[in-house]
C-alpha positions as CSV (number, residue, x, y, z in Angstrom):
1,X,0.0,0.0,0.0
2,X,1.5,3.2,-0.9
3,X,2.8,5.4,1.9
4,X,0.4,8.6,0.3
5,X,-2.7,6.2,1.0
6,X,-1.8,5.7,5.0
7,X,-1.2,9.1,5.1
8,X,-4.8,10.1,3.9
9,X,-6.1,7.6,6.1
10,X,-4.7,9.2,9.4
11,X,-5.3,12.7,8.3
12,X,-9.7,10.9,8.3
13,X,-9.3,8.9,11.6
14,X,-7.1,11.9,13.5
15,X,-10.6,13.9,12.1
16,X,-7.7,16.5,10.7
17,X,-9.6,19.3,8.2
18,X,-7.6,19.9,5.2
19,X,-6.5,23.2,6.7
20,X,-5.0,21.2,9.6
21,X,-2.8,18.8,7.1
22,X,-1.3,21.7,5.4
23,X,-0.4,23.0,8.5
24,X,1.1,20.0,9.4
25,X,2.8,19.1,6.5
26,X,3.8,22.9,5.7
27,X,5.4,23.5,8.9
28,X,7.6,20.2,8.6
29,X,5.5,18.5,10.8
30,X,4.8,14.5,10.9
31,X,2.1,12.0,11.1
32,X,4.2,10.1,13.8
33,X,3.2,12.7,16.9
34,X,-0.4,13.0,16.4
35,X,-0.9,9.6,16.3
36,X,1.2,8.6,19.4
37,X,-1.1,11.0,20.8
38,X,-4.3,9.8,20.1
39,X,-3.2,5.8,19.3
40,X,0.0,5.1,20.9
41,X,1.7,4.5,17.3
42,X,3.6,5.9,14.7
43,X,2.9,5.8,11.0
44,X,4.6,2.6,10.2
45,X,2.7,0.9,13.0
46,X,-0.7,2.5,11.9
47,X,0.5,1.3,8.3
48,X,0.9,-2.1,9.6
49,X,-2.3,-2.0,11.0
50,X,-4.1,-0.6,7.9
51,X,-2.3,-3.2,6.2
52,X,-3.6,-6.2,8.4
53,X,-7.4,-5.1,8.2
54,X,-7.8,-3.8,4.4
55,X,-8.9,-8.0,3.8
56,X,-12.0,-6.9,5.7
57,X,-12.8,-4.2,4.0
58,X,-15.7,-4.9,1.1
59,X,-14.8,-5.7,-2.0
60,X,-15.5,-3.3,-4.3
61,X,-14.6,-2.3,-8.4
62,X,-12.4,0.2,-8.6
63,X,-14.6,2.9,-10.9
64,X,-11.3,3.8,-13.3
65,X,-9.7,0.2,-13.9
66,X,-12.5,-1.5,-13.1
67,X,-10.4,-4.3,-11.3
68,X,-12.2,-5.6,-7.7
69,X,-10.0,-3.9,-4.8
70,X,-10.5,-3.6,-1.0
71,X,-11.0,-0.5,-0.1
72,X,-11.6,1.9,2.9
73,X,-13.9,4.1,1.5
74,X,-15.4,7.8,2.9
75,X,-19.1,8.5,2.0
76,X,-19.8,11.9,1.9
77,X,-22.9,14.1,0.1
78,X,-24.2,10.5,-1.6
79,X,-20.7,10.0,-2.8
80,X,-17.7,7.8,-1.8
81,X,-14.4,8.2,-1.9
82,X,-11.3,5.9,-1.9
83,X,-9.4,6.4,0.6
84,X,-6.7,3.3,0.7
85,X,-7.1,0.5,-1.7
86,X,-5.4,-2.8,-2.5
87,X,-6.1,-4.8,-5.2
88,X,-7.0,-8.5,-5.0
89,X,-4.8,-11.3,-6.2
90,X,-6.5,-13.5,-8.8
């Protein structure tokens, strides 16, 4: 899973705006503090984590490529969006 996916998936669960994560990221800041704050773990960790549950995740088609992918996926205004994905092995 690509590192930019984890990322975008701590930035939801922290419940960090889009205003906070420039902040963060524009002031040199890393995902490591505020999630030892809130979850006792660092990004790798969290990653690992993520890793271990995207299985039980649905399955779901990704809309561009059409492959079948899990997926953590936000629902917002009728709409979802994908958050972290992995495909499935055939």
């Amino acid at each position: 899973m690509e590192r930019i996916q984890i990322q975008r998936l701590a930035e939801k669960v922290l419940g960090l705006t889009t205003r906070e994560t420039d902040d963060l990221i524009d002031s040199g800041g890393d995902y490591d503090t505020p999630l030892k704050e809130r979850f006792g773990v660092d990004l790798q960790t969290f990653g690992d984590i993520v890793s271990a549950l995207i299985p039980l995740t649905p399955i779901i088609q990704e809309p561009k490529t059409h492959q079948l992918i899990h997926a953590f996926v936000e629902f917002q205004d009728g709409h979802g969006t994908i958050l972290a994905k992995e495909a499935i092995d055939e």
